[in-house]
C-alpha positions in Angstrom: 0.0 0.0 0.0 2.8 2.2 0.7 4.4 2.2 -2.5 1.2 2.3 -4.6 1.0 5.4 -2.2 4.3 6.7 -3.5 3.5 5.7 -7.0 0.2 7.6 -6.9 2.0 10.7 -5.4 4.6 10.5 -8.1 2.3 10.6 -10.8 -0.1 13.4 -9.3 3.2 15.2 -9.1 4.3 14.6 -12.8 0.9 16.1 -13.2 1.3 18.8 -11.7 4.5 20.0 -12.8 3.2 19.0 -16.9 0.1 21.5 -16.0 2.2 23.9 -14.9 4.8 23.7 -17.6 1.2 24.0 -20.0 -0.1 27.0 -17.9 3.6 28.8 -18.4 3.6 28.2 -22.0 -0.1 29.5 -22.4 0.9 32.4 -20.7 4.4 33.1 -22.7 2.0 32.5 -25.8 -0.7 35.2 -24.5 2.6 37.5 -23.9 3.6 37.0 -27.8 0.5 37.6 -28.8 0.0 40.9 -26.9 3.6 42.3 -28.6 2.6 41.8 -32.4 3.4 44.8 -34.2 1.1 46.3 -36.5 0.6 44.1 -39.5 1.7 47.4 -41.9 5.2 47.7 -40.3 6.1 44.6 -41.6 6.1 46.6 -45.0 8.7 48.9 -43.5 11.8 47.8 -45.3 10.2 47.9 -48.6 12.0 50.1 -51.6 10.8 51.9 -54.8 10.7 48.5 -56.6 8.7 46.5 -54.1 6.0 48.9 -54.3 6.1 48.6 -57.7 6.3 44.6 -57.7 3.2 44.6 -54.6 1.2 47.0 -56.8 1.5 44.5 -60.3 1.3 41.7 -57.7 -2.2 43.0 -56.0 -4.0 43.7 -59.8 -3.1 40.4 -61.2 -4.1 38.7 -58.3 -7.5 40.6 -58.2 -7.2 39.4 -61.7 -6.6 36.2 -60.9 -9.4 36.5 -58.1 -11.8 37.1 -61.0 -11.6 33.8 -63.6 -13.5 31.3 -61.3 -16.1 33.4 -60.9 -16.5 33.8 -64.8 -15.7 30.0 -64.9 -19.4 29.8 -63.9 -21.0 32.1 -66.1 -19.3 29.8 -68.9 -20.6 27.1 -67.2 -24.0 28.8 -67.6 -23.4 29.4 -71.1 -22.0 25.6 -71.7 -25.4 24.0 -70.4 -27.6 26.5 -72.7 -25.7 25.8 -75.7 -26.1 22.0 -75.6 -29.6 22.7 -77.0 -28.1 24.0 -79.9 -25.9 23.4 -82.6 -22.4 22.5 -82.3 -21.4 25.8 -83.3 -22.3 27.4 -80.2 -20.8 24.6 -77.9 -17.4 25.4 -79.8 -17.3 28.8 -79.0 -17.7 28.2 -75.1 -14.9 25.9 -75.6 -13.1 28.6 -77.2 -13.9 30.9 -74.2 -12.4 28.2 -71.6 -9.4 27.8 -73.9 -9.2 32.2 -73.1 -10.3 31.9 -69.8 -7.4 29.2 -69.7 -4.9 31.2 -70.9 -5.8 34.5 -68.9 -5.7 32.6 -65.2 -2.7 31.4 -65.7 -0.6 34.4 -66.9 -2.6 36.6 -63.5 -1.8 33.6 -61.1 1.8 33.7 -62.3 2.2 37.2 -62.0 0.6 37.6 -58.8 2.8 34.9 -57.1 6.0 35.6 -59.1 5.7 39.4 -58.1 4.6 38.8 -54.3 7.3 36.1 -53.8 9.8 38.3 -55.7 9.4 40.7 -53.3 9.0 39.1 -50.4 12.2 37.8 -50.7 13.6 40.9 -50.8 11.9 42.4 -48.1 13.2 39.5 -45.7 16.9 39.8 -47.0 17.0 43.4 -45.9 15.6 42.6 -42.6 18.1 39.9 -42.3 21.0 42.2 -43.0 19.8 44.7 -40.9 19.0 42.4 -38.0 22.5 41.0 -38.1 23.9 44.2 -38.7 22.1 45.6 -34.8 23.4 42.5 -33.8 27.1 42.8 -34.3 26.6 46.7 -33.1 25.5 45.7 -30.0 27.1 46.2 -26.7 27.8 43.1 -25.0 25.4 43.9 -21.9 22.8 43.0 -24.5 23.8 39.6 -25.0 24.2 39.2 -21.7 20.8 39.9 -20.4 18.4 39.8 -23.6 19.8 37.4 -26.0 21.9 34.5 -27.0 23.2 32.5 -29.7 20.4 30.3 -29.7 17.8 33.5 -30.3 20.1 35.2 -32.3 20.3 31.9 -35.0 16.4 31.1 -34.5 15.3 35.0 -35.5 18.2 34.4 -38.6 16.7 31.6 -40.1 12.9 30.6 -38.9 11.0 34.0 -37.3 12.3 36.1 -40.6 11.0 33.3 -43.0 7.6 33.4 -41.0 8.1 36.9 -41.8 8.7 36.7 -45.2 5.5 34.2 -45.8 3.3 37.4 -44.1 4.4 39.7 -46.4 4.8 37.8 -49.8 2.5 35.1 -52.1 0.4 34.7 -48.9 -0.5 38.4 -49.5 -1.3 37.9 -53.3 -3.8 34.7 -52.0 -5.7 36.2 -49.9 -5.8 39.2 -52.2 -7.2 36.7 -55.3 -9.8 34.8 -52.8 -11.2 37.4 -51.7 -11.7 38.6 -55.1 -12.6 35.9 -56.0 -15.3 35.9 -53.4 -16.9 39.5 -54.0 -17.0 38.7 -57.7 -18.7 35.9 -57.8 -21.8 37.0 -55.0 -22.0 40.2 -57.3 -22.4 37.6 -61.0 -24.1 35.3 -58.8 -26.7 38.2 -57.5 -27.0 39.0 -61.3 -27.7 35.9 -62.3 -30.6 34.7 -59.9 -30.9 37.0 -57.0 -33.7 34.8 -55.3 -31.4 31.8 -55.6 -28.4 33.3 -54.5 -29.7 35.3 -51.7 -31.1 31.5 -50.0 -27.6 29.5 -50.7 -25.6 32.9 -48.9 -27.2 30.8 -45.5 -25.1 27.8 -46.4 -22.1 29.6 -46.8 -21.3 30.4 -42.7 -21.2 27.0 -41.9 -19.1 25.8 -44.7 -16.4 28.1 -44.8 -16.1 27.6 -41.0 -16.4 23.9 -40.9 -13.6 23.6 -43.6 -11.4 26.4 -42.0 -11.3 24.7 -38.5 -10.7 21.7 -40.2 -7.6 23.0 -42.2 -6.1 25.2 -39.2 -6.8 21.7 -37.2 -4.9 19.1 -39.8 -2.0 21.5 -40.0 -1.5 22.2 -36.3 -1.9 18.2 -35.5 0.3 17.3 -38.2 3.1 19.1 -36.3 2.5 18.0 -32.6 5.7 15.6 -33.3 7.9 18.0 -33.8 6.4 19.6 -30.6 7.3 16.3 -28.3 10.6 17.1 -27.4 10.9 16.7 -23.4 8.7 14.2 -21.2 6.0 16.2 -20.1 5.6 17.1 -24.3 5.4 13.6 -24.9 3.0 12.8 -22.5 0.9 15.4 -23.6 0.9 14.2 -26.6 -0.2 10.6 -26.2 -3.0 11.7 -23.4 -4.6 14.7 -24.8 -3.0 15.6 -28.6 -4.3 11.6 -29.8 -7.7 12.4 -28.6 -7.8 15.5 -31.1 -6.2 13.2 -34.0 -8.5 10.7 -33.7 -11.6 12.9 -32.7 -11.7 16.2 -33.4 -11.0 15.5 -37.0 -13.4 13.2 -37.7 -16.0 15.4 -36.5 -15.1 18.2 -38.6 -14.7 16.3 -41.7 -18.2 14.5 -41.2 -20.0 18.3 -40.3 -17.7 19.4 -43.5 -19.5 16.8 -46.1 -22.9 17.4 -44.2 -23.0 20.6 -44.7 -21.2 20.8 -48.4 -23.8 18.1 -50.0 -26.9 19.4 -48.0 -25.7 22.9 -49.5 -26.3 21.2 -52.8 -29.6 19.8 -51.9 -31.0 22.6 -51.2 -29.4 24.6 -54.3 -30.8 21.9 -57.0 -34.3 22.1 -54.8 -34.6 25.6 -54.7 -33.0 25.9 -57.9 -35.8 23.8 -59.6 -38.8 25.6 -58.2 -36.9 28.9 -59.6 -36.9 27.4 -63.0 -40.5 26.8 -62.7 -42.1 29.7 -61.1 -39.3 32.3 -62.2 -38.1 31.6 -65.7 -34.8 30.6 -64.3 -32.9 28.4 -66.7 -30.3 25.7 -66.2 -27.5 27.3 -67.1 -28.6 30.0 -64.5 -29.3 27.9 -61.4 -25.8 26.3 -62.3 -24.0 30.1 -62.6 -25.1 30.5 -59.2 -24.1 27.3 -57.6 -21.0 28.0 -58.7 -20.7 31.4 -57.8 -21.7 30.9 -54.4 -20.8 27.4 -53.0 -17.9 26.7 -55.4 -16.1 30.4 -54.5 -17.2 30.4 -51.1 -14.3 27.9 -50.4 -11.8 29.4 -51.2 -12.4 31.4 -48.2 -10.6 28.5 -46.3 -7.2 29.5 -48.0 -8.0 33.1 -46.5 -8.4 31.7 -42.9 -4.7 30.4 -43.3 -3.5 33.2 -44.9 -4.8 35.3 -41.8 -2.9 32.5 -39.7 0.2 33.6 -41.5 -0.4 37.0 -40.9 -0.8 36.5 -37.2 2.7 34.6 -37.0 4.3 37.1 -39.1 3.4 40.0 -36.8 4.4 37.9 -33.8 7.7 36.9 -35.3 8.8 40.5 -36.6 8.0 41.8 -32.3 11.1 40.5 -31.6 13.2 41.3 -34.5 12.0 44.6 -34.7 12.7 45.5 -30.9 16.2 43.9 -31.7 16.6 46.0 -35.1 15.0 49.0 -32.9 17.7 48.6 -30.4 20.3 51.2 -29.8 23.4 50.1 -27.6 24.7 51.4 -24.4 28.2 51.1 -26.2 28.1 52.0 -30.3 30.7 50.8 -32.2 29.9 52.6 -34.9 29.9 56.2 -33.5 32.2 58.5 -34.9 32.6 61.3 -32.7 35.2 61.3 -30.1 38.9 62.1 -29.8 41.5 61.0 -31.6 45.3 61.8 -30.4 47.8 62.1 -32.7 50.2 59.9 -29.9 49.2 57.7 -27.2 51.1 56.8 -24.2 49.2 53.9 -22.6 49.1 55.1 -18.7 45.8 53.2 -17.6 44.2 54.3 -14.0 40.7 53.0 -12.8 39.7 55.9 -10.3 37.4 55.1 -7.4 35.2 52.4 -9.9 31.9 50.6 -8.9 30.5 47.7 -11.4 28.2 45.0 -11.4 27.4 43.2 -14.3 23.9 44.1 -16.0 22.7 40.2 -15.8 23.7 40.0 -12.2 22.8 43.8 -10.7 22.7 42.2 -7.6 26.1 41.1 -6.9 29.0 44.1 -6.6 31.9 43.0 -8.7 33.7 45.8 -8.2 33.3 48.8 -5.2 35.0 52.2 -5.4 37.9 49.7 -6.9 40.9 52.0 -8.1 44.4 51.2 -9.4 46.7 53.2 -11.4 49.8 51.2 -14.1 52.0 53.5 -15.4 53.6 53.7 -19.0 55.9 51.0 -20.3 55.1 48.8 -17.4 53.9 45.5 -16.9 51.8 44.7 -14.7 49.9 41.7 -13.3 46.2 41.8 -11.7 46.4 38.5 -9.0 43.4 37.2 -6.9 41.0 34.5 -6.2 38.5 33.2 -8.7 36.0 36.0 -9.7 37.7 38.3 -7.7 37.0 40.9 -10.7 40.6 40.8 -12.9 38.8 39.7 -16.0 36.3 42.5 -15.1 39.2 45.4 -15.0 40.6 44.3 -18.1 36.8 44.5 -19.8 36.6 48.0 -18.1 39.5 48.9 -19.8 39.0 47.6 -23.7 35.2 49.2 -22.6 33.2 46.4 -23.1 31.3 47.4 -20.2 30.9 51.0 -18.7 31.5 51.4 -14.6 28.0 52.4 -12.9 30.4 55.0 -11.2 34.1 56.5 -11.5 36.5 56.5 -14.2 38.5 54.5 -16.4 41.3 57.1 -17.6 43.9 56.5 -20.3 46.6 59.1 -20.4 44.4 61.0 -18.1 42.0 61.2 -19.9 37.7 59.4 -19.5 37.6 56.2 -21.9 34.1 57.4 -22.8 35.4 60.4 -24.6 37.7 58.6 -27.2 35.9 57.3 -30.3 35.3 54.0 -30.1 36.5 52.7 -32.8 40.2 54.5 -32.1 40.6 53.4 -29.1 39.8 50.0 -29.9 42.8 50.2 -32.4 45.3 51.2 -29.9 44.4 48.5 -27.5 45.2 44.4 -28.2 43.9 42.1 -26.1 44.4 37.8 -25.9 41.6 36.3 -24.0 42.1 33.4 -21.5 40.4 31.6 -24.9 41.4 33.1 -27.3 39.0 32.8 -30.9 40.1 31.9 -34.8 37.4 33.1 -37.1 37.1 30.7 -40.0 39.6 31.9 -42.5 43.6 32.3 -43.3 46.1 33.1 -40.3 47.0 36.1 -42.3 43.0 37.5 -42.2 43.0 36.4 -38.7 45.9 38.6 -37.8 44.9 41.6 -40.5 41.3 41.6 -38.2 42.4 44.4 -36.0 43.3 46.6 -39.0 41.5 46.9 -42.3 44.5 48.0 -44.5 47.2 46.0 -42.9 50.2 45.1 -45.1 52.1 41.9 -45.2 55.0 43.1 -43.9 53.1 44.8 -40.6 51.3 41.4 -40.5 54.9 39.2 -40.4 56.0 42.2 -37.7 53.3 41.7 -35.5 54.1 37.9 -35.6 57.5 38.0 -35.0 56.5 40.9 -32.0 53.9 37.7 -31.1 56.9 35.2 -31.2 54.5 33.3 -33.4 56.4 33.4 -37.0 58.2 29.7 -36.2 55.2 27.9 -36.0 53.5 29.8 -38.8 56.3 28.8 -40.9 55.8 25.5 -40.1 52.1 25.2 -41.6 51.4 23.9 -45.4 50.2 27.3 -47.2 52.1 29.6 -44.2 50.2 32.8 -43.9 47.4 31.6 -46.3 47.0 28.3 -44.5 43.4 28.2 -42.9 43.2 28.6 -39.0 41.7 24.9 -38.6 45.5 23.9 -39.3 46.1 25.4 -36.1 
């Protein structure tokens, strides 16, 4: 008894923890939601020639929008002409053949132009968004970011960008043309008719919509199961919605699509008998209502799309939005023609921004003279790595100074003083390239000769000597 006891309080445990893990995520998902940007500012890296490729893209999509609705006035015509001669059917035929021809030159330009651009729009975003990145101060990736963020926004939240504002756009654009076209023809055609089948339209386009939205979020549950508690969930509660939920919404889908039809061929009939409809009419309207309505279902995931575009870009855009507490790329500042190198930390207080809580450094001061060497000793995270950060700025001190030749850091452009300085790290980084790029980093016009005198300076020229290619051999060698 006592260890079914324990076993029983293990699992309501498990339960609780997996509830609370689903309560967390509903509310991080309710947070997303409430930081969407507007859905226009997605448009706001857009040039001359996007809004010239969106505006071709939105009229041949209306145009686009437009053929199924005529589809059914030649259906119309199709069923009247069979009563005649063979004449008449060959110019419907003819029409189709047109009709053909037309759709298919509008659908291609509408998703050639909206991808087109699209693309575009999300490779500027990219550029910029790396671009903040690399600007930022390194605060920022302490307390807002990391790699894992950083590679996610790179690659999956801009394409979910990029499918908000491109061929998604030109769909919903041509079915909803599609859809105000073919109730005007259909209201044309057989008002009486038409105005009767507009009550079967609510439940079919919502019936198919749930069902789509439904399909596509089950279908990736899988990929969803990556811890225990996601894997429970899904074999508990997500198989009752594959099993269930589907099947009722495809059943109430068919109900409602073939008792549509029933009651278009029966009112239908009793138009062409008490209204001079004809066949070719009652069929004009059938498909201008029931057959366009849905395409309404491709709206409701385009309006999905939307949604997770505007949520995506919150993120981006707050990063792209940024500015840093350190720029990198600000010009003013001083320059001096000569630099000594006498460093003094005066009276300086720090913490680091991810850890306000814990003083690093208080009223901490130290002065090294020119030409001397000088070595910073103490206990693990005793602060040394923090004065040396100080001192190549990649953190500012909440209070004091950090003075070269007398003079505040802060005051030097950045970028200057960042030349004047060289630093090897306790682990020390080889970007992906030659030895000889590697060393040229620091300077953008570095010669060969200034790069083989910084080596020998580095006592690093026997070794490099020593490599396959020498200078141009890759850093992996290493």
């Amino acid at each position: 008894m006592a260890g079914k006891n324990a076993t029983g309080r293990g699992i309501d445990n498990k339960e609780t923890k997996l509830l609370k893990s689903l309560l967390n995520k509903t509310e991080k998902q309710q947070a997303a939601a409430a930081d969407k940007v507007p859905y226009y500012k997605l448009f706001s890296f857009a040039d001359p020639i996007d809004y010239a490729l969106m505006a071709i893209g939105t009229i041949t999509a209306v145009g686009s929008g437009v053929f199924l609705p005529l589809m059914g006035v030649l259906f119309g015509e199709m069923i009247y002409s069979f009563g005649k001669n063979a004449g008449e059917v060959s110019k419907v035929a003819v029409k189709f053949i047109y009709l053909g021809l037309g759709s298919g030159l509008a659908t291609f330009g509408y998703l050639a132009c909206w991808t087109v651009t699209g693309e575009r729009q999300a490779a500027r975003i990219r550029c910029l968004y790396l671009k903040t990145v690399l600007r930022q101060d390194i605060g920022f990736f302490d307390q807002e970011t990391n790699n894992g963020v950083i590679i996610e926004s790179l690659s999956s939240d801009i394409l979910t960008v990029q499918d908000a504002i491109g061929k998604k756009v030109g769909k919903f654009i041509q079915v909803s043309a599609t859809f105000v076209v073919g109730l005007i023809i259909a209201f044309i055609k057989g008002w009486r008719l038409a105005l009767v089948l507009l009550s079967s339209i609510p439940p079919l386009v919502f019936s198919s919509a749930v069902l789509t939205v439904l399909l596509s979020r089950v279908a990736s549950l899988p990929q969803t199961a990556n811890s225990e508690a996601a894997t429970v969930v899904e074999q508990t509660i997500s198989s009752i919605r594959t099993d269930l939920a589907p099947g009722i919404y495809v059943g109430g889908y068919y109900f409602f699509y073939y008792t549509s039809y029933a009651l278009a061929i029966w009112y239908g009939s009793k138009m062409v008998l008490d209204h001079n409809y004809t066949g070719g009419d009652v069929m004009n309207v059938i498909i201008d209502t029931l057959v366009v309505s849905l395409n309404l279902r491709d709206a409701t995931l385009c309006s999905c799309a939307f949604a997770a575009g505007r949520a995506a870009a919150s993120k981006i855009f707050q990063t792209i939005n940024r500015e840093p507490v350190i720029d990198p790329y600000d010009m003013k500042g001083k320059k001096l023609l000569e630099i000594s190198g006498g460093i003094e930390l005066k009276n300086v207080h720090f913490c680091y921004p991810a850890r306000p809580q814990e003083i690093i450094l208080d009223g901490f001061s130290v002065s090294i003279p020119k030409g001397t060497t000088t070595a910073l000793v103490g206990r693990s995270g005793s602060g040394k790595s923090t004065v040396i950060s100080l001192i190549v700025r990649f953190y500012d001190p909440q209070a004091g100074e950090v003075l070269i030749d007398g003079i505040n850091i802060k005051k030097f452009q950045f970028r200057w003083i960042r030349g004047k300085i060289g630093l090897v790290s306790q682990e020390p980084v080889l970007f992906s390239s030659t030895i000889k790029d590697n060393i040229a980093y620091g300077k953008d016009d570095a010669t060969l000769e200034e790069i083989k005198a910084a080596v020998q300076l580095a006592n690093a020229s026997k070794f490099i000597d020593k490599l396959p290619q020498f200078y141009n051999s890759r850093s992996s060698y290493s």
